[in-house]
N, C-alpha and C positions, 0 to 999 in steps of 0.2 A: 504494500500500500504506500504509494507516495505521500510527502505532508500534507500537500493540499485536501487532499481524502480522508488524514488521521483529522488534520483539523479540524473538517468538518462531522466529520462521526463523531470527535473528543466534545464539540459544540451542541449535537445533536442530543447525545447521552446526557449531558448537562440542562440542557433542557428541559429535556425528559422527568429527570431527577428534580426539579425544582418544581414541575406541574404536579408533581406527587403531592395529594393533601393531607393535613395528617389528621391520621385515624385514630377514632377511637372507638367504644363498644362498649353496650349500657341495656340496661332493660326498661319498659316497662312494664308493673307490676297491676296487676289489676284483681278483684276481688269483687262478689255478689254480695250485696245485703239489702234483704227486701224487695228482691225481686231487679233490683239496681245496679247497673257497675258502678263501683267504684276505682279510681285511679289514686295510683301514691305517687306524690308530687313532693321533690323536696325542694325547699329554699337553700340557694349559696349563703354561703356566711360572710363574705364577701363577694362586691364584683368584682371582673377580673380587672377593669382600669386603676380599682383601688389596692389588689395587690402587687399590678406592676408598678406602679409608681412608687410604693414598698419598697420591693425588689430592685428595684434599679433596672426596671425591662422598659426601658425607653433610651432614646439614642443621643437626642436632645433636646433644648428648651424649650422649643416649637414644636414640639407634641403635647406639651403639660397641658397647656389648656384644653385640649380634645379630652383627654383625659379626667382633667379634671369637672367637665360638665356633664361627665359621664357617669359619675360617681355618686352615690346617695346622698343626700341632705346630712343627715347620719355620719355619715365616712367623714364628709367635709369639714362638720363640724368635731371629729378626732382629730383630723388635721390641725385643726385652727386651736386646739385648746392640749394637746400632750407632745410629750418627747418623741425621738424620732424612738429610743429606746420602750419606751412606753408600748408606742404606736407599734414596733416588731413584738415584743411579748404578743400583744393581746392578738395580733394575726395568726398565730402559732399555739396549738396545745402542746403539742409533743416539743419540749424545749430540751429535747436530746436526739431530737431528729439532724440529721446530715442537713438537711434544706436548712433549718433554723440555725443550727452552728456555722454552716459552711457559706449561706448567702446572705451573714451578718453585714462581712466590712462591704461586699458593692453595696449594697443597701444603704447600709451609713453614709460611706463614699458619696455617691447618687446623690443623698437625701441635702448631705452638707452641704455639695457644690449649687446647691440652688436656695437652699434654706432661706437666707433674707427675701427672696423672691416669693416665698408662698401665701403669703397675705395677701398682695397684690392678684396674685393669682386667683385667689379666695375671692376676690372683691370682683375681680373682671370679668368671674365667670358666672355661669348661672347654672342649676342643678333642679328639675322639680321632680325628681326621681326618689321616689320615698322608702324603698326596699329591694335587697338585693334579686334578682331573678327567680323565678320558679321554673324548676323543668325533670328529668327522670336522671339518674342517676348513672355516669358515664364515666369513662377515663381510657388511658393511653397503655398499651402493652408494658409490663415491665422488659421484655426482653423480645428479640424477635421468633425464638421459641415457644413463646407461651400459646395458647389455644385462644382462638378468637372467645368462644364461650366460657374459657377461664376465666379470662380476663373481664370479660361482663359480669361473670361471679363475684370474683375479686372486686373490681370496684362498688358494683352493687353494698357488700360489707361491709366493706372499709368507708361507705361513704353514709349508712344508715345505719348501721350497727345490728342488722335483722338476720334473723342464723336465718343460713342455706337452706336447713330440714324443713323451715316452715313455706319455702314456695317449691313450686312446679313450675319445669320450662317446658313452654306448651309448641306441640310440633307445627310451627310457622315457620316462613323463611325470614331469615331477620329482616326490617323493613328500616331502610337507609334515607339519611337524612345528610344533606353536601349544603353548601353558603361557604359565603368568604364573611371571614371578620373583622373586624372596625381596624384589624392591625395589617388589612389586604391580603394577608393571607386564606389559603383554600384549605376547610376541613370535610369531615366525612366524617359519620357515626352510623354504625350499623347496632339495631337496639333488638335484642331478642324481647320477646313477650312471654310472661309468666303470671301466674298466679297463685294463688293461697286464699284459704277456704276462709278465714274472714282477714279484717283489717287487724292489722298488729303494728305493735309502738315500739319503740326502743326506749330506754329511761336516758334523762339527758344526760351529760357532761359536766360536775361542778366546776368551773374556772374562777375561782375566788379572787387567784391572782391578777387576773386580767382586768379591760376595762370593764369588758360583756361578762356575766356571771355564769353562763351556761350555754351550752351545744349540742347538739346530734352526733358533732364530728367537728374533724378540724376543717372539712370544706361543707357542713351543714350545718344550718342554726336551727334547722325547723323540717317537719315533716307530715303530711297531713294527708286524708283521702278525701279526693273531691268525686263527685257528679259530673260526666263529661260537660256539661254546660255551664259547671263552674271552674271547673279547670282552661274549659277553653277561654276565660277571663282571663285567669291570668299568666297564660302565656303569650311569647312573641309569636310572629306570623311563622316562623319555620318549625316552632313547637304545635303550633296549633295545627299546621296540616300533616304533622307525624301522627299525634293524637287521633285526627280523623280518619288515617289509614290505620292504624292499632284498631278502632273504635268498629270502624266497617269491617275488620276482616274477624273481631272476637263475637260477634253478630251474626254471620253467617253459619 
């Protein structure tokens, strides 16, 4: 193969690789009572504008405001009233996790190199977003070995606290959900459908040390079962016609 050829296969392959979305894999869990489905919906416990700007997953200055009017009234005002130290604890249960240890200093880093600048910010921006999102429970492979349905397992758990034994995975094919995100990136979630014979709770989280007093999880604050026509309140437009395809095909 001459260069001109590697080059462009080397260009092509690279392409390729970057129109890859990334995946992940989640269930929804659904349940009868009274004759009714019910849907379990969890709430994030943060958005994610709010914990990248945490995190220090932004590039520069002129993203902060997107960001930051993306962010709940709530988030903002943590912003506006505690430490950057403060503000990491209460993001974090597990303060022995690798994430919490290990993405302390860009964090801090990030948070300093802008710090005099966040009131300004506060003040220029506007927020009428009053709670973090509701939608089904989802996440990213830990490895590229793992099983597509493990990992729907796995995150399912570790994301509501609700043992394996009490659902059934119902034989669907999993039903895919793709959008780009506020960060232009392209994702993809393929969500199996399960159920369990009634509604069941997790007991919360005590967090005494934090700002927030209690959780679901360290990515839930809340978990609930709605009626399709209340759930489809409160989710966004790419939740609500997953929900409608779940809905019509547990129906049939």
């Amino acid at each position: 193969m001459c260069d001109t050829e590697l080059k462009k296969s080397q260009k092509s392959t690279s392409k390729k690789w970057f129109s890859e979305p990334i995946t992940s894999y989640g269930l929804v869990l659904y349940t009868i009572s009274n004759k009714e489905i019910l849907f379990l919906l969890y709430q994030r416990r943060d958005s994610f504008e709010y914990m990248d700007f945490l995190r220090g997953v932004w590039r520069n200055v002129g993203q902060l405001p997107a960001l930051f009017s993306s962010m709940t009234t709530k988030e903002r005002k943590r912003i506006r009233e505690y430490t950057f130290d403060e503000l990491w604890d209460d993001l974090w249960i597990e303060h022995n996790s690798k994430i919490y240890i290990d993405g302390y200093s860009r964090g801090k880093r990030k948070y300093d190199s802008i710090k005099d600048k966040i009131p300004n910010l506060l003040d220029t921006t506007k927020s009428h977003i009053e709670e973090p999102p509701w939608g089904f429970p989802k996440g990213k492979k830990n490895s590229q070995y793992e099983k597509d349905l493990d990992c729907a397992l796995r995150e399912f758990q570790e994301e509501t606290r609700l043992i394996r034994g009490l659902i059934n995975i119902e034989n669907y094919t999993p039903i895919s959900e793709n959008f780009k995100g506020s960060n232009g990136k392209a994702y993809a979630t393929h969500y199996y459908i399960a159920s369990t014979k009634n509604p069941i709770y997790p007991e919360k989280i005590q967090t005494p040390n934090g700002i927030r007093k209690d959780a679901v999880s360290e990515e839930a604050s809340d978990i609930k079962w709605y009626t399709y026509n209340e759930a489809i309140e409160l989710l966004n437009p790419q939740r609500r016609s997953l929900l409608k395809e779940v809905y019509d095909t547990i129906k049939l």
